[in-house]
N, C-alpha and C positions, 0 to 999 in steps of 0.2 A: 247227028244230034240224038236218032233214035236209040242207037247202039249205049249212049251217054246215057243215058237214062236208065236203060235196063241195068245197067251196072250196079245203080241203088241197092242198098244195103234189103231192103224191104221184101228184091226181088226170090234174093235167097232163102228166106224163111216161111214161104209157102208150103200151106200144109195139106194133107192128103184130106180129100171131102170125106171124112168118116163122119160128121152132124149134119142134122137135116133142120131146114128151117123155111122159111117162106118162097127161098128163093133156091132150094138145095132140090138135088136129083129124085128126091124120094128114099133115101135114106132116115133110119128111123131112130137115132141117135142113142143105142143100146147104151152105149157106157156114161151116156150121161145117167137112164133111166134110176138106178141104184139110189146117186145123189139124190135125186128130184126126191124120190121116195121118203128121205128124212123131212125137206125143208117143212116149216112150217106153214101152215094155211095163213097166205096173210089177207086173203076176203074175207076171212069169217072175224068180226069185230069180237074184241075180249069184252068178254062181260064183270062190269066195274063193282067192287063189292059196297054195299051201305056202308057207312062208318058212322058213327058218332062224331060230337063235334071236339069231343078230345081226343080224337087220334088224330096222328097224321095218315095221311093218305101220299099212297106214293102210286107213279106216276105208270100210265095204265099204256100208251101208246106207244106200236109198235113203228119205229122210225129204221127199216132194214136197211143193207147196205143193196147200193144199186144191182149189183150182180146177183143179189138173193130175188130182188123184182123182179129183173128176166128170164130167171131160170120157171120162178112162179108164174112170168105169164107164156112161159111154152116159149123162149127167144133163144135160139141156141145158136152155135155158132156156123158161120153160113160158108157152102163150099169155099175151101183153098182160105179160111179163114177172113178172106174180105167183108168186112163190115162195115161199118159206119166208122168204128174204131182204128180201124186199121189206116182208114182215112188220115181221121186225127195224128194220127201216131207219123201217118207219113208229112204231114203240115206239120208237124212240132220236133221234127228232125231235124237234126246240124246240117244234113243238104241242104234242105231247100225252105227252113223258116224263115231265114234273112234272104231269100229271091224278091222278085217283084210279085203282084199276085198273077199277073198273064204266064209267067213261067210259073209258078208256081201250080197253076192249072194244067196248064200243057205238062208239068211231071207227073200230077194228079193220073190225065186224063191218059197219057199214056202207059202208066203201070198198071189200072187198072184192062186197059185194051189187052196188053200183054200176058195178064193172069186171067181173059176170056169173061168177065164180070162187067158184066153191062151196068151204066148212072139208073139206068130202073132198079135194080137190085139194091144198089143201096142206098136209093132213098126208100124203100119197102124197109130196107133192115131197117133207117134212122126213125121214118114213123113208128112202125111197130115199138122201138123202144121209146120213143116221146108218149107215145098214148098206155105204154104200160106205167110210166113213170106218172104222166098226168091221172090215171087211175089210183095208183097208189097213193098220189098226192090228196084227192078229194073225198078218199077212204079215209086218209089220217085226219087229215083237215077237220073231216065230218066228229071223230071222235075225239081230238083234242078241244073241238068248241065244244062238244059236251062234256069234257073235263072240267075247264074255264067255267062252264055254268055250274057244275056241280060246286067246282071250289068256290065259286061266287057264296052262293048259296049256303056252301059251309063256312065262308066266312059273315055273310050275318046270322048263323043259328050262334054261333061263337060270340058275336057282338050280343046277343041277346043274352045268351047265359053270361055272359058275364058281366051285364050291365043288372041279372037277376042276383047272381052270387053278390057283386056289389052291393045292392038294395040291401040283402037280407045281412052282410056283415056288418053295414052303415046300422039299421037297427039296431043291431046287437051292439054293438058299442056306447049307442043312446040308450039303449036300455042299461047298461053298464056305468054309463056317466052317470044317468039319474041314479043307480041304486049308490054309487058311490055319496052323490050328493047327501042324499036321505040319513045313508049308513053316518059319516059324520057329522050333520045336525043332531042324529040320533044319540052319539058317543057324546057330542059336546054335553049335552040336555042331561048324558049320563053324570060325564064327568063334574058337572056342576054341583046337580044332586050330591053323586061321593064327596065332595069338598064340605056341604055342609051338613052330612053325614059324620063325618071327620070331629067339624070343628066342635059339634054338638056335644058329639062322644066328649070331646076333649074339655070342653067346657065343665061338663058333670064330674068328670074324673077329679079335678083341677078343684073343685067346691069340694068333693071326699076327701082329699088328702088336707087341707089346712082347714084349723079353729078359726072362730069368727072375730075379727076386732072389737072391743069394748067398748062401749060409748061415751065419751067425755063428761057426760053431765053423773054418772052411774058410778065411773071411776071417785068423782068426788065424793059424792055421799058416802061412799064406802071408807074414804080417808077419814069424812068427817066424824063418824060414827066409831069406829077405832080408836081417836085422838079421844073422844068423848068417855069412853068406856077405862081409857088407861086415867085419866084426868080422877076418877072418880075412883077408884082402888087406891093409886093416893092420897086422898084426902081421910 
């Protein structure tokens, strides 16, 4: 059964302890160092710029990928590679995921025996990485609630100005209705005026150009008075 087990795929991939780690020889893991040198500092919180309430504001928190959190908190890989990981990786293999878990254990418990890595070691390695994670978690945590407050915040300074912009365009519109109102009372009061402006003119023109009618009683005298004067040459 023991021979069966070493045979795993797992057993040939052991690698030479060149990284040191919690649980490592005292090796000082040189060729990680170079890397480590770029990563970003993810303790130190970015500092979020003021904006107004008409920009957007884009999105301030750093959410790295898990292997950038280990390297950040000193987690490096542990003699002959056995980690927490390698664990996993042996539980999620086509040997032995579909076993029971007491076998499952027992191939656990004897690959690591055979690679010299004692269950203390890697549960050092799996804390160390849970409480780097749980650190990074309540770093970010910390800074996204005070995202969420800020954007709270900018969204009622936004509700306010534009409940302000609002007000002051509603005016302006009432103040527009009313001058329209006025403006056409004004024009009608005009247009009135010009009508009997018009008709007046027209009225006067209208007496300039025609003679006056004769009066009936005026017309006759004047017959009478002509018939009278011829009447009297012949006699």
């Amino acid at each position: 059964m023991r021979d069966k087990w070493l045979e795993l795929p797992w057993h040939k991939k052991q690698e030479s302890p060149t990284a040191s780690g919690p649980e490592s020889d005292g090796a000082n893991g040189k060729g990680n160092s170079t890397k480590e040198n770029f990563m970003p500092d993810l303790t130190q919180p970015s500092k979020i710029p003021v904006r107004s309430a008409r920009e957007v504001p884009t999105f301030q928190v750093d959410l790295a990928p898990v292997d950038d959190i280990y390297r950040a908190a000193g987690i490096l890989e542990p003699r002959r590679g056995y980690s927490i990981h390698k664990v996993v990786e042996m539980l999620n293999s086509q040997h032995i995921r579909n076993l029971p878990k007491d076998m499952k254990q027992a191939a656990v418990l004897m690959a690591l025996e055979s690679a010299g890595v004692s269950i203390d070691q890697i549960q050092r390695d799996a804390k160390a990485r849970q409480d780097a994670l749980d650190a990074h978690e309540a770093l970010q945590k910390k800074h996204i609630e005070a995202e969420w407050t800020r954007k709270a915040e900018e969204v009622v300074n936004i509700q306010a100005e534009l409940e302000s912009i609002k007000a002051h365009y509603m005016a302006r519109i009432a103040q527009n209705m009313e001058g329209i109102a006025r403006e056409k009372e004004a024009f009608a009061s005009w247009v009135t005026a010009k009508q009997q402006e018009c008709q007046s003119m027209s009225d006067a023109v209208e007496l300039c150009l025609k003679s006056p009618a004769p009066e009936p009683a005026a017309v006759t005298a004047e017959v009478g008075a002509t018939t009278a004067h011829a009447s009297a040459k012949t006699v």
